[in-house]
Biopython code that builds the backbone (N, CA, C, O; Angstrom):
import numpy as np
from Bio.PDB.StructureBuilder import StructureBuilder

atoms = [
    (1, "UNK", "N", (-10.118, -25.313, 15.797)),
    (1, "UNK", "CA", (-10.008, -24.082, 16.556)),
    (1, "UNK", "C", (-8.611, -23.496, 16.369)),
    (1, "UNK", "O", (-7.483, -23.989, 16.377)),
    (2, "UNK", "N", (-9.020, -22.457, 16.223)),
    (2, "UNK", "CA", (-7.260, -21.354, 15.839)),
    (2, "UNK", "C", (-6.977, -21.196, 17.313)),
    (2, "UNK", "O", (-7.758, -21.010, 18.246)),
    (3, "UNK", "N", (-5.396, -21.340, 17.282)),
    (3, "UNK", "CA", (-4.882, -21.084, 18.973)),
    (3, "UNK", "C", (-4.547, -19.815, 18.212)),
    (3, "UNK", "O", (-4.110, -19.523, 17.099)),
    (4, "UNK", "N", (-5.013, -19.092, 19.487)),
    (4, "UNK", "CA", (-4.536, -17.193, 19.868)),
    (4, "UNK", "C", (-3.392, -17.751, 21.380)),
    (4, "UNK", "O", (-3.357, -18.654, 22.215)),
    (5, "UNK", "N", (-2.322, -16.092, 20.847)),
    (5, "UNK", "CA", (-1.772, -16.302, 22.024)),
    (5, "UNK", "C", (-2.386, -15.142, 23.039)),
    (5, "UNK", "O", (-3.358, -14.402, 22.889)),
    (6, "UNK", "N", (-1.375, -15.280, 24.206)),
    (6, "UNK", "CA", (-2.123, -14.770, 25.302)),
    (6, "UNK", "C", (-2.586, -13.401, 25.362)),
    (6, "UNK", "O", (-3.560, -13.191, 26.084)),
    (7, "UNK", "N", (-2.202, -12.680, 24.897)),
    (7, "UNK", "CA", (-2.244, -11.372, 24.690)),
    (7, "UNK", "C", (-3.694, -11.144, 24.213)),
    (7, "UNK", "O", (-4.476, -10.399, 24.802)),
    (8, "UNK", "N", (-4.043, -11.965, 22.906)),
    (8, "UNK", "CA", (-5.421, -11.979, 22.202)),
    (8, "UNK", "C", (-6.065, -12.889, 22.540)),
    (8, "UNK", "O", (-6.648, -13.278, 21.529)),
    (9, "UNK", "N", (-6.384, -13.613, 23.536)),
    (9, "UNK", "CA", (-7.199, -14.478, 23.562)),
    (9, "UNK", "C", (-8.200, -14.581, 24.298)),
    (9, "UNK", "O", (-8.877, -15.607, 24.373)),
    (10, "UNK", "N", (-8.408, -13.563, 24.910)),
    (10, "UNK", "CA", (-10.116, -12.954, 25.208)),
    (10, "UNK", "C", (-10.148, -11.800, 24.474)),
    (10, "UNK", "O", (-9.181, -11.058, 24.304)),
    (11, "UNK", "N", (-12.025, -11.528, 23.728)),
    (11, "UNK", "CA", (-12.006, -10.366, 23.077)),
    (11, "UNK", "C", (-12.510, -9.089, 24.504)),
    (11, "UNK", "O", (-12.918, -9.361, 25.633)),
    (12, "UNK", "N", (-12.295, -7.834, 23.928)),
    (12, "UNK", "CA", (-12.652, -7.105, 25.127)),
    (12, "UNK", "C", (-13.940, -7.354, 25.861)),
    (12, "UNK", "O", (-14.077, -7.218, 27.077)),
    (13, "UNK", "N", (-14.546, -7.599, 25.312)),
    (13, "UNK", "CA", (-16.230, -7.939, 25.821)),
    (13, "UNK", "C", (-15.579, -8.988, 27.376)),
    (13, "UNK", "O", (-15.646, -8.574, 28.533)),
    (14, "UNK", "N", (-15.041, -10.243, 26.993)),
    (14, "UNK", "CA", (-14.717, -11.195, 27.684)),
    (14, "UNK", "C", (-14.034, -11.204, 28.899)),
    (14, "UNK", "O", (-14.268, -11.818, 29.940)),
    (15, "UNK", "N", (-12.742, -10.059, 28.457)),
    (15, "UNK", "CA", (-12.085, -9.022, 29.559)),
    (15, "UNK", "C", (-12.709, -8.420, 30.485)),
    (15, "UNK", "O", (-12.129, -8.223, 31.553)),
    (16, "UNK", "N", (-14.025, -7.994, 30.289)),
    (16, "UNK", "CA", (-14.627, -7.033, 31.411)),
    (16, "UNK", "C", (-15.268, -7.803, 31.997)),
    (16, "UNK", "O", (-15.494, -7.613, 33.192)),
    (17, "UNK", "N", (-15.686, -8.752, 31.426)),
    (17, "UNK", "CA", (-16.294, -10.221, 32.228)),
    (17, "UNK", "C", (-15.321, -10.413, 33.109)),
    (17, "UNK", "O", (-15.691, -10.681, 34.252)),
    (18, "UNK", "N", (-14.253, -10.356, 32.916)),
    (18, "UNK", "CA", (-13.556, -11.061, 34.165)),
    (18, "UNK", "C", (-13.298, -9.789, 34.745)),
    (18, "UNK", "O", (-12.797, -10.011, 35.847)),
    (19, "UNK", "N", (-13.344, -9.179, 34.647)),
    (19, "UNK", "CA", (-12.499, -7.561, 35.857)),
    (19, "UNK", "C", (-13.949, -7.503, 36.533)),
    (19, "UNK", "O", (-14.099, -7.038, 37.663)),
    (20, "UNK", "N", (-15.026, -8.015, 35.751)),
    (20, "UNK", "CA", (-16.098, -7.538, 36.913)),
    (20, "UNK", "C", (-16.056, -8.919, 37.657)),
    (20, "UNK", "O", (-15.418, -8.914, 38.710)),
    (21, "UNK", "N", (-16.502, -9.828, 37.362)),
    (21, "UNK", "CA", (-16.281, -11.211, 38.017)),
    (21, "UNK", "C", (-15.463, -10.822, 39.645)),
    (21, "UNK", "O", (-15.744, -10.776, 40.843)),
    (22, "UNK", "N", (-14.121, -10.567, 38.575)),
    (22, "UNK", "CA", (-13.236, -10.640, 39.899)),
    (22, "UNK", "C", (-13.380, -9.668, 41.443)),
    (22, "UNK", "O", (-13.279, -9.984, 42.628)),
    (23, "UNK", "N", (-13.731, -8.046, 40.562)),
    (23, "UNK", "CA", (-14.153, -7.102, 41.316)),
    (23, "UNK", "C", (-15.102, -7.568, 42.490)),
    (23, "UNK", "O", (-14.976, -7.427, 43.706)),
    (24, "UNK", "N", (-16.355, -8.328, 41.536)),
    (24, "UNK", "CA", (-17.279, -8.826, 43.085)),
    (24, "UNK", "C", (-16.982, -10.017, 43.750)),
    (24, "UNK", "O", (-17.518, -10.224, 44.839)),
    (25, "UNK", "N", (-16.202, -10.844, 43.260)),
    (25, "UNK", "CA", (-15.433, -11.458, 44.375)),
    (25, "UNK", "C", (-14.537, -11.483, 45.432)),
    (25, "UNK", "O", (-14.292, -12.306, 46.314)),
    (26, "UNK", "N", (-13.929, -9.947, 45.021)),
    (26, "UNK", "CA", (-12.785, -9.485, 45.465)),
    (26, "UNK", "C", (-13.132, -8.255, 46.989)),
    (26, "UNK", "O", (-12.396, -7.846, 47.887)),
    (27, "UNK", "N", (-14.296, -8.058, 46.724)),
    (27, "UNK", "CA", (-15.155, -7.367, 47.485)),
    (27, "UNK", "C", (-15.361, -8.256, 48.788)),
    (27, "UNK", "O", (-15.212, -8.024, 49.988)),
    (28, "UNK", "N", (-15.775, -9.392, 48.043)),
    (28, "UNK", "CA", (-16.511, -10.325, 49.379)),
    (28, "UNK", "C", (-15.458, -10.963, 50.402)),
    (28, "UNK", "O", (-15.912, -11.195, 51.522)),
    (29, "UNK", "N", (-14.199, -11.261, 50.187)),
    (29, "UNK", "CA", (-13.022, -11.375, 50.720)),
    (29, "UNK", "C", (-11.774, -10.823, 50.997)),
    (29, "UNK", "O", (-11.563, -9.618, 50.863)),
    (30, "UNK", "N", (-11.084, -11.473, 51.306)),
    (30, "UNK", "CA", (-9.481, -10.054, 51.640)),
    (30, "UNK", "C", (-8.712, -10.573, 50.790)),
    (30, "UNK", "O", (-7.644, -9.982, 50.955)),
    (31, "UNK", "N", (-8.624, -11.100, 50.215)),
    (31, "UNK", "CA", (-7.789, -11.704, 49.227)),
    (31, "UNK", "C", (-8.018, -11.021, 47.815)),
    (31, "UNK", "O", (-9.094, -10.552, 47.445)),
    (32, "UNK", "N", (-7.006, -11.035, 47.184)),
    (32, "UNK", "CA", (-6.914, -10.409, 45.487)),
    (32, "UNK", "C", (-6.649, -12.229, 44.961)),
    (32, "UNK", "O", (-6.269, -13.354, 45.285)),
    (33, "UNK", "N", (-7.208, -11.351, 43.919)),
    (33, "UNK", "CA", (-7.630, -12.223, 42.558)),
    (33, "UNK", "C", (-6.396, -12.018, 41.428)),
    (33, "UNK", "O", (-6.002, -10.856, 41.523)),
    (34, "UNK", "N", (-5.689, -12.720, 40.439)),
    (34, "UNK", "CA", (-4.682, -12.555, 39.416)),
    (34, "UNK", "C", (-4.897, -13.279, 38.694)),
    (34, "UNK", "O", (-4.180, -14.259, 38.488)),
    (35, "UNK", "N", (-6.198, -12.959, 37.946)),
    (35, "UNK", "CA", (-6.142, -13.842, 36.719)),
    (35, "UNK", "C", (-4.922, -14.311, 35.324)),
    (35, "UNK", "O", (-4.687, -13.446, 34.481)),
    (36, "UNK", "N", (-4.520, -15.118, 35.257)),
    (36, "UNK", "CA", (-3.226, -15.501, 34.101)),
    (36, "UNK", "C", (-3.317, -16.245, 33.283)),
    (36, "UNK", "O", (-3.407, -17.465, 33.414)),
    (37, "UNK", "N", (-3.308, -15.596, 32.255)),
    (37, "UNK", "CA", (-2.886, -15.993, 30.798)),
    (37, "UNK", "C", (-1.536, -16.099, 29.870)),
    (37, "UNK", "O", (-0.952, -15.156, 29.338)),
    (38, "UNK", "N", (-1.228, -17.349, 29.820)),
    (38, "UNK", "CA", (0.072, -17.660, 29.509)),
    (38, "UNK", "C", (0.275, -18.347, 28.382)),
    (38, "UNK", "O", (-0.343, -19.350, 28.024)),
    (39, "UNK", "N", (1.266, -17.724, 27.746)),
    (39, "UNK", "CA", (1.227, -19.088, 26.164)),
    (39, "UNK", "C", (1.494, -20.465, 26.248)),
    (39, "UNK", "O", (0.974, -21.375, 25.603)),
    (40, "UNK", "N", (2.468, -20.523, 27.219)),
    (40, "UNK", "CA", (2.707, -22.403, 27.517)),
    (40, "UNK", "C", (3.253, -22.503, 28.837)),
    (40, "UNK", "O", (4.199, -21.842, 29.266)),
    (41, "UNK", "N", (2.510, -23.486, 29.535)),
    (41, "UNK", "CA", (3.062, -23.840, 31.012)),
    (41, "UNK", "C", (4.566, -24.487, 30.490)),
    (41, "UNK", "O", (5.031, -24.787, 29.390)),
    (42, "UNK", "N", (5.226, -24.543, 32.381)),
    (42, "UNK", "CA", (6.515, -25.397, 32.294)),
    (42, "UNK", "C", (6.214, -26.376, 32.026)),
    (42, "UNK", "O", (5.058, -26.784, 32.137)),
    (43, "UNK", "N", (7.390, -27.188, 31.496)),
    (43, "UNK", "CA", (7.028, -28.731, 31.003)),
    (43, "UNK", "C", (8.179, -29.561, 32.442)),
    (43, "UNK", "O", (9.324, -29.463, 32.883)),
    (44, "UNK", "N", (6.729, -30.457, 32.714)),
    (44, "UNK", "CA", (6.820, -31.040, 33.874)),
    (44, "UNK", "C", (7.418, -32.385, 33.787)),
    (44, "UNK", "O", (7.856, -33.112, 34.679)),
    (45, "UNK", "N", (7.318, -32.593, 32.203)),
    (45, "UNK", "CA", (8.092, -34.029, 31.622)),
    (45, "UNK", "C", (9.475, -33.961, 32.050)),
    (45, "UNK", "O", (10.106, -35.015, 32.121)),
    (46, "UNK", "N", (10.058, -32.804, 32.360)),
    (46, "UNK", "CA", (11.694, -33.507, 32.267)),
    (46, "UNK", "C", (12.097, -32.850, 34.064)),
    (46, "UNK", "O", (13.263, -32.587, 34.358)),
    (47, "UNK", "N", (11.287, -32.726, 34.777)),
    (47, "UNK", "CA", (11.243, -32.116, 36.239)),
    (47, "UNK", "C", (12.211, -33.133, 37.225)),
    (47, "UNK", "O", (13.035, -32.832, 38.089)),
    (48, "UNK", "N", (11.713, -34.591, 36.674)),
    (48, "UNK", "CA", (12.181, -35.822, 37.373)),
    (48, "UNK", "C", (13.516, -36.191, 36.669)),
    (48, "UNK", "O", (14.163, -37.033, 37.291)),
    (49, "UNK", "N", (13.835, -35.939, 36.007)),
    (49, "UNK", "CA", (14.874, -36.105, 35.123)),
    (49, "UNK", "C", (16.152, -34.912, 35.377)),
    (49, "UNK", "O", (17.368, -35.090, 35.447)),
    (50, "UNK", "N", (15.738, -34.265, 35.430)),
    (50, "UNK", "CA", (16.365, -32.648, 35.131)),
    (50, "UNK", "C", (16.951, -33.038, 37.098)),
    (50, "UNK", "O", (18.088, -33.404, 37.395)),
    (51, "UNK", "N", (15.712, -32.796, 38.184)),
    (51, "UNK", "CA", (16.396, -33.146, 39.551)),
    (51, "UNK", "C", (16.971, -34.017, 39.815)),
    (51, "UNK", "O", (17.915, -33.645, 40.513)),
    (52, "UNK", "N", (16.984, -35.425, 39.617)),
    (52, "UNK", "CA", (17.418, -36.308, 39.558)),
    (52, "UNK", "C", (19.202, -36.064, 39.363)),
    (52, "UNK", "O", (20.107, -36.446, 40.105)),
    (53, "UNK", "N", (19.255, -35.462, 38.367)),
    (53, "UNK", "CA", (20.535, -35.240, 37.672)),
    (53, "UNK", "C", (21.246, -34.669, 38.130)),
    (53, "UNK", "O", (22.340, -35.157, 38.414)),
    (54, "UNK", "N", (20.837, -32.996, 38.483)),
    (54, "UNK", "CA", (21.356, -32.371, 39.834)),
    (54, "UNK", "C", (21.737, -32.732, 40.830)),
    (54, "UNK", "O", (22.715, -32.205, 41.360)),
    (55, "UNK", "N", (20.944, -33.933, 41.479)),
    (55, "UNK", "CA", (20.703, -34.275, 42.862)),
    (55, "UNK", "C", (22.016, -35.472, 42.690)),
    (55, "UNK", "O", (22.413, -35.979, 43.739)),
    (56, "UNK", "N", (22.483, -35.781, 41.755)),
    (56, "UNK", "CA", (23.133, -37.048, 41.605)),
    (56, "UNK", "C", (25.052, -36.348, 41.221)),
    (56, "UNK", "O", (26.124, -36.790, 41.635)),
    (57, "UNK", "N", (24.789, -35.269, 40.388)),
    (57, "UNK", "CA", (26.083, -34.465, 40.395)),
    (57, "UNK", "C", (26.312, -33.610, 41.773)),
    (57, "UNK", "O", (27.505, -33.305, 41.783)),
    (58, "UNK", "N", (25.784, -33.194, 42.719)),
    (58, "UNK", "CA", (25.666, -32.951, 44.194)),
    (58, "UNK", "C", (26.532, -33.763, 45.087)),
    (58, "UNK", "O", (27.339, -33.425, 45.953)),
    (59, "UNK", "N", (25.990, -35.412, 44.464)),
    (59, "UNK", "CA", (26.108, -36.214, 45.901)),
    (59, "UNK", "C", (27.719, -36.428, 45.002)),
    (59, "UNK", "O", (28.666, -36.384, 45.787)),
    (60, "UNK", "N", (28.086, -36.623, 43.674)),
    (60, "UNK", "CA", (29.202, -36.743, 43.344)),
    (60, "UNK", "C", (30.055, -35.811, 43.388)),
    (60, "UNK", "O", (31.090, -36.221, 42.862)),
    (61, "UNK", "N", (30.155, -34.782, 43.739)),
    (61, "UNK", "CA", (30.918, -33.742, 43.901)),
    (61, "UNK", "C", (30.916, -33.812, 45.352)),
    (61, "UNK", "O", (32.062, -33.808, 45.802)),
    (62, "UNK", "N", (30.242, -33.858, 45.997)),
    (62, "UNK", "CA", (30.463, -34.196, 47.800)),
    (62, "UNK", "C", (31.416, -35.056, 47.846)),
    (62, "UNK", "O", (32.533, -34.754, 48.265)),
    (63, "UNK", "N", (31.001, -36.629, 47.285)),
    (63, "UNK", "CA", (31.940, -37.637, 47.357)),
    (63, "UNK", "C", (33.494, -37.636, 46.634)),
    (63, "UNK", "O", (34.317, -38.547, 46.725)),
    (64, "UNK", "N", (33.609, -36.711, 46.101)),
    (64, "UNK", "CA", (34.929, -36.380, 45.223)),
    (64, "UNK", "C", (35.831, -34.905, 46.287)),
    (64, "UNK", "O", (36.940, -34.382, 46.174)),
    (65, "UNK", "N", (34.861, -34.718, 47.094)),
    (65, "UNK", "CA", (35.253, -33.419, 48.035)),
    (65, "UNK", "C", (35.524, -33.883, 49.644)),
    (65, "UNK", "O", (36.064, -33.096, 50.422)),
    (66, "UNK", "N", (35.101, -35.224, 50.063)),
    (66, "UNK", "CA", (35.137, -35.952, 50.922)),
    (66, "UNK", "C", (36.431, -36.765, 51.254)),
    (66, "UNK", "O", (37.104, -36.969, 52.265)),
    (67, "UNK", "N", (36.485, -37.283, 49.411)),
    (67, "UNK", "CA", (37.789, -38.829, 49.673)),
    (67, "UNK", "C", (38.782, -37.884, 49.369)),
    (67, "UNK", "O", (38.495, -36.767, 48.937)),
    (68, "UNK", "N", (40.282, -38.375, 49.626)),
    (68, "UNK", "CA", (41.234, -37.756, 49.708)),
    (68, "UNK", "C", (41.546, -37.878, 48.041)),
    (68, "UNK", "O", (40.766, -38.636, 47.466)),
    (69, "UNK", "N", (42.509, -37.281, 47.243)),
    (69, "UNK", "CA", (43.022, -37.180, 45.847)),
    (69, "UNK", "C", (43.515, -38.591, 45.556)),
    (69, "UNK", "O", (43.515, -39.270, 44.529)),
    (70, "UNK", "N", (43.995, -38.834, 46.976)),
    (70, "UNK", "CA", (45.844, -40.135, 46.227)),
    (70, "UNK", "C", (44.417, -41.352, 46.619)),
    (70, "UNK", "O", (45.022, -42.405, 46.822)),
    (71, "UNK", "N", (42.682, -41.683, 46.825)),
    (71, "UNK", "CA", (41.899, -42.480, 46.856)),
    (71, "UNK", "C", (41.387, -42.164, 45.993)),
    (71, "UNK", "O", (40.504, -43.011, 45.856)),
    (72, "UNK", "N", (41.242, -40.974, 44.677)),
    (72, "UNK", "CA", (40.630, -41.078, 44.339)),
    (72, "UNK", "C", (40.511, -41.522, 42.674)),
    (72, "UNK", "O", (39.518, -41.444, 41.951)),
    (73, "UNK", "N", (41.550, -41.894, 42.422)),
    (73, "UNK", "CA", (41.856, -43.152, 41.559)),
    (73, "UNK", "C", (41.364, -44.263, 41.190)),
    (73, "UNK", "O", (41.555, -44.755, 40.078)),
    (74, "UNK", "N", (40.635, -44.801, 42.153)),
    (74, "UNK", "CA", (39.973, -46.013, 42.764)),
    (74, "UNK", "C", (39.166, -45.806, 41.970)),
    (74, "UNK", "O", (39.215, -46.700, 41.125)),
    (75, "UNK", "N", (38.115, -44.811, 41.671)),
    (75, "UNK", "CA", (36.793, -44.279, 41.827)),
    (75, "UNK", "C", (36.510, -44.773, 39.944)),
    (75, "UNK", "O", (35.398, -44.777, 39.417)),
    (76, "UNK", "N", (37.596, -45.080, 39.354)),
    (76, "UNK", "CA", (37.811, -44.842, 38.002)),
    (76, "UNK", "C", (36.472, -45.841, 37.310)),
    (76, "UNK", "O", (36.029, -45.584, 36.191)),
    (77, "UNK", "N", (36.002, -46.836, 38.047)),
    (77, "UNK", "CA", (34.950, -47.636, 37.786)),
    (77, "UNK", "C", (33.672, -47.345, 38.341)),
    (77, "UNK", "O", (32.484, -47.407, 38.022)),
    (78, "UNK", "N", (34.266, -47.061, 39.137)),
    (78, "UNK", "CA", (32.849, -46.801, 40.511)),
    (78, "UNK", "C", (32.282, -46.094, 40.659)),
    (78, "UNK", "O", (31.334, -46.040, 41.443)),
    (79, "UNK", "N", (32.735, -45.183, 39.835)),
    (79, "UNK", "CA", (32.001, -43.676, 39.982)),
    (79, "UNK", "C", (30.894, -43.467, 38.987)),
    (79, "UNK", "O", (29.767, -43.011, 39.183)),
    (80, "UNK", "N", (31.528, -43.954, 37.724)),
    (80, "UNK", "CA", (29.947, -43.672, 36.456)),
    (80, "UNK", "C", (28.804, -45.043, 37.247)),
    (80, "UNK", "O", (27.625, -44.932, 37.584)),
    (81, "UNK", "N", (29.719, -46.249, 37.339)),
    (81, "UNK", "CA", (28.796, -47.082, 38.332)),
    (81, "UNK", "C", (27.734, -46.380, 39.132)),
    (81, "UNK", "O", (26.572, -46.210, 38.762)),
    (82, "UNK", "N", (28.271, -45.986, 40.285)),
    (82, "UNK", "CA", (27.844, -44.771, 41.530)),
    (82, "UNK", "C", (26.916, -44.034, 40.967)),
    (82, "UNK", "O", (25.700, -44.030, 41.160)),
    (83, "UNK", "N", (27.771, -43.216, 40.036)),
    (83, "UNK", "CA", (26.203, -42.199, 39.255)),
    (83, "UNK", "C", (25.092, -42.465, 38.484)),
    (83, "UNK", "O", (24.130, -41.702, 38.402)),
    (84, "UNK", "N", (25.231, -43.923, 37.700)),
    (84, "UNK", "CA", (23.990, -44.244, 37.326)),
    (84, "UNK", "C", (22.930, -44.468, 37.954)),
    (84, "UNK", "O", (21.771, -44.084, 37.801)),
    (85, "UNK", "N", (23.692, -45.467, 39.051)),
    (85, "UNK", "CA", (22.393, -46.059, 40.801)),
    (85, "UNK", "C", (21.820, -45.071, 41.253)),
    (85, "UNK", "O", (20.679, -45.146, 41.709)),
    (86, "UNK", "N", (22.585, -43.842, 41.204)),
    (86, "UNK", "CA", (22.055, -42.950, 42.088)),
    (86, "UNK", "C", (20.834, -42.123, 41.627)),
    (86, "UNK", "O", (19.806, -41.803, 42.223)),
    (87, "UNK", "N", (21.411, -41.809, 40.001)),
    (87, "UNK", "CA", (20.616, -40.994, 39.258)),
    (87, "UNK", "C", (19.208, -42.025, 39.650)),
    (87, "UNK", "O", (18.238, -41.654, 40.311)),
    (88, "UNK", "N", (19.387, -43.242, 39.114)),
    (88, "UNK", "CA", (17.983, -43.917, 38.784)),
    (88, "UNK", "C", (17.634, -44.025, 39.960)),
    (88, "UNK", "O", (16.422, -43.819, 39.899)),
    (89, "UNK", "N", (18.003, -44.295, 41.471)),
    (89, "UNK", "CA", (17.225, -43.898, 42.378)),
    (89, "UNK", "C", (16.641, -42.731, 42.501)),
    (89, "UNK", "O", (15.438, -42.697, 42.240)),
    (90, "UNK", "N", (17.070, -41.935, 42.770)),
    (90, "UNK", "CA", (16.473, -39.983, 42.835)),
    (90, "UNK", "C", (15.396, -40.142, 41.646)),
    (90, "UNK", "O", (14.359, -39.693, 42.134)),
    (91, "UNK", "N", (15.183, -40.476, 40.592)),
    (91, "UNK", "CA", (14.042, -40.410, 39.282)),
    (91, "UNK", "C", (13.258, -41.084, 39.832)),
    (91, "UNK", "O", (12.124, -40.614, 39.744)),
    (92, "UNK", "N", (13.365, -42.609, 40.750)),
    (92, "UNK", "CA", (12.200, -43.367, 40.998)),
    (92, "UNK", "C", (11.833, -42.722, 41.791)),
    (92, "UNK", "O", (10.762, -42.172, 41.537)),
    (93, "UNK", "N", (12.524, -42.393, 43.273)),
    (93, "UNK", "CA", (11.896, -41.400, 44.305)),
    (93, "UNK", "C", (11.360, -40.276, 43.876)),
    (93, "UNK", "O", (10.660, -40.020, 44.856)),
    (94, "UNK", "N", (11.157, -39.348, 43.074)),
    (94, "UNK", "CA", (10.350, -37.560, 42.198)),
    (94, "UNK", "C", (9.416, -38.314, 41.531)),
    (94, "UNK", "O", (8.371, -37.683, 41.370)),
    (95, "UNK", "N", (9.394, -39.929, 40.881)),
    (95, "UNK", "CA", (8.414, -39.962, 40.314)),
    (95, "UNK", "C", (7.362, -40.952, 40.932)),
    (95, "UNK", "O", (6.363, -41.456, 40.420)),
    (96, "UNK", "N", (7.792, -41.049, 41.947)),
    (96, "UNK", "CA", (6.840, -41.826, 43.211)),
    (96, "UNK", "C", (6.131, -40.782, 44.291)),
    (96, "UNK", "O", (4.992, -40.881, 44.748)),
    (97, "UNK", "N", (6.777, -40.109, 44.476)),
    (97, "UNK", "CA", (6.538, -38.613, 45.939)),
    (97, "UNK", "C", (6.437, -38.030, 45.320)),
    (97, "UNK", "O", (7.515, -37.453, 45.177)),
    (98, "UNK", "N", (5.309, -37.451, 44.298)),
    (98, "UNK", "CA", (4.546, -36.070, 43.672)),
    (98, "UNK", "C", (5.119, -34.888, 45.147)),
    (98, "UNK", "O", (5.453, -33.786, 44.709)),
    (99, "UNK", "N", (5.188, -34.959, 45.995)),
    (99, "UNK", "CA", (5.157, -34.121, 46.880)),
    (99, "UNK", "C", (6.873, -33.722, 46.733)),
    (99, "UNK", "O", (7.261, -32.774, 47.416)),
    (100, "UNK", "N", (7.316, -34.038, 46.344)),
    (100, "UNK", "CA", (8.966, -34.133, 46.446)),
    (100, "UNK", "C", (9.110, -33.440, 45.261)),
    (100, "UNK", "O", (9.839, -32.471, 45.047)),
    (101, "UNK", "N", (8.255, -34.088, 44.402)),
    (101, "UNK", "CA", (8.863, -33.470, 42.548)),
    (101, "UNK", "C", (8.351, -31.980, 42.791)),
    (101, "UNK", "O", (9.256, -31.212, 42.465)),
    (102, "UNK", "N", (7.303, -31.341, 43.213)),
    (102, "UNK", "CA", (6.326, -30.539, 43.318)),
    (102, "UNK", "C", (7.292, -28.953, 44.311)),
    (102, "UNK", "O", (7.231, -27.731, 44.176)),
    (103, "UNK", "N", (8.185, -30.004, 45.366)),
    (103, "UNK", "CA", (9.038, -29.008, 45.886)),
    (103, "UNK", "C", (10.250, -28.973, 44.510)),
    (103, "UNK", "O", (10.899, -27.941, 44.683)),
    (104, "UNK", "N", (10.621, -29.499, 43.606)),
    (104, "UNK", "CA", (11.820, -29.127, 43.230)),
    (104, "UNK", "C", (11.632, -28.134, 41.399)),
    (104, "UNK", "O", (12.477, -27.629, 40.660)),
    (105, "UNK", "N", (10.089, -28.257, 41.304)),
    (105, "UNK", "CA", (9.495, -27.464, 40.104)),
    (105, "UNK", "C", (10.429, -26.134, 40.334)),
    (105, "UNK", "O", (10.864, -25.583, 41.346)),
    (106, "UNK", "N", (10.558, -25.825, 38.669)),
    (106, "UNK", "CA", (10.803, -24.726, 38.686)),
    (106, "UNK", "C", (9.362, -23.661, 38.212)),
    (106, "UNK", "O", (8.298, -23.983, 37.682)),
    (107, "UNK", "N", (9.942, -22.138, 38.722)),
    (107, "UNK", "CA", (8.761, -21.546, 38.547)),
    (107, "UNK", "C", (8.538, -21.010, 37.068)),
    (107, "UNK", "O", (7.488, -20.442, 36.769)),
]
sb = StructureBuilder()
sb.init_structure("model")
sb.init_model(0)
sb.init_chain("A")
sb.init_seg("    ")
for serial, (resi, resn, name, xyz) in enumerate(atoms, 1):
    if name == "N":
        sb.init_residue(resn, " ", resi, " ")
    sb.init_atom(name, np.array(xyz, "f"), 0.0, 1.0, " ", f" {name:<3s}", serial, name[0])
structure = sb.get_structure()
C-alpha cells in the first residue's frame, strides 16, 4: 500500500462521506464533530524521557537556588550523583502512572 499524505488521502467521493456522516450526527447532539487527518502523531517514545529530564534539571536548579554559594562546592560529587537518582526515579514514576505521563504530553 502507497502511504498518501494527509491532504490526499481520502478521494472526494470519501470526503462527502464524512461531511455527511458527520452532518447527521451532528444534528442529533450539541456537540461538533472535527474530523483529523494528520501525517504523523507525536512520538510518545521519548515523553518519559524528555519529562523526566526537565523534572530532574527543576529539582537541580531549586537545589543550587536553595544552598548557599560558599556550600556549594560540596555538591562537586553529589550532584551528577543526585541527578542521575533522580532522573531514573521521575522515568520509573511516567512510565508506571500512564496518568502522570498523559498530563505531561505535549500537544
Amino acid at each position: 500500500m502507497i502511504a498518501r499524505a494527509a491532504h490526499n488521502f481520502f478521494t472526494s467521493a470519501e470526503q462527502e462521506q464524512i461531511r455527511t456522516a458527520v452532518a447527521h450526527v451532528e444534528e442529533q447532539s450539541q456537540g461538533e464533530i472535527v474530523p483529523v487527518i494528520i501525517d504523523q502523531a507525536s512520538s510518545y517514545a521519548f515523553t518519559a524521557a524528555r519529562s523526566a529530564f526537565m523534572l530532574t534539571m527543576a529539582l537541580t536548579a531549586l537545589t543550587l537556588w536553595i544552598i548557599p554559594a560558599t556550600e556549594q562546592m560540596h555538591l562537586f560529587w553529589q550532584l551528577p550523583v543526585g541527578c542521575t537518582f533522580c532522573f531514573a526515579i521521575f522515568y520509573f514514576m511516567l512510565e508506571q502512572l500512564p496518568a502522570l505521563k498523559r498530563i505531561l504530553l505535549t500537544r
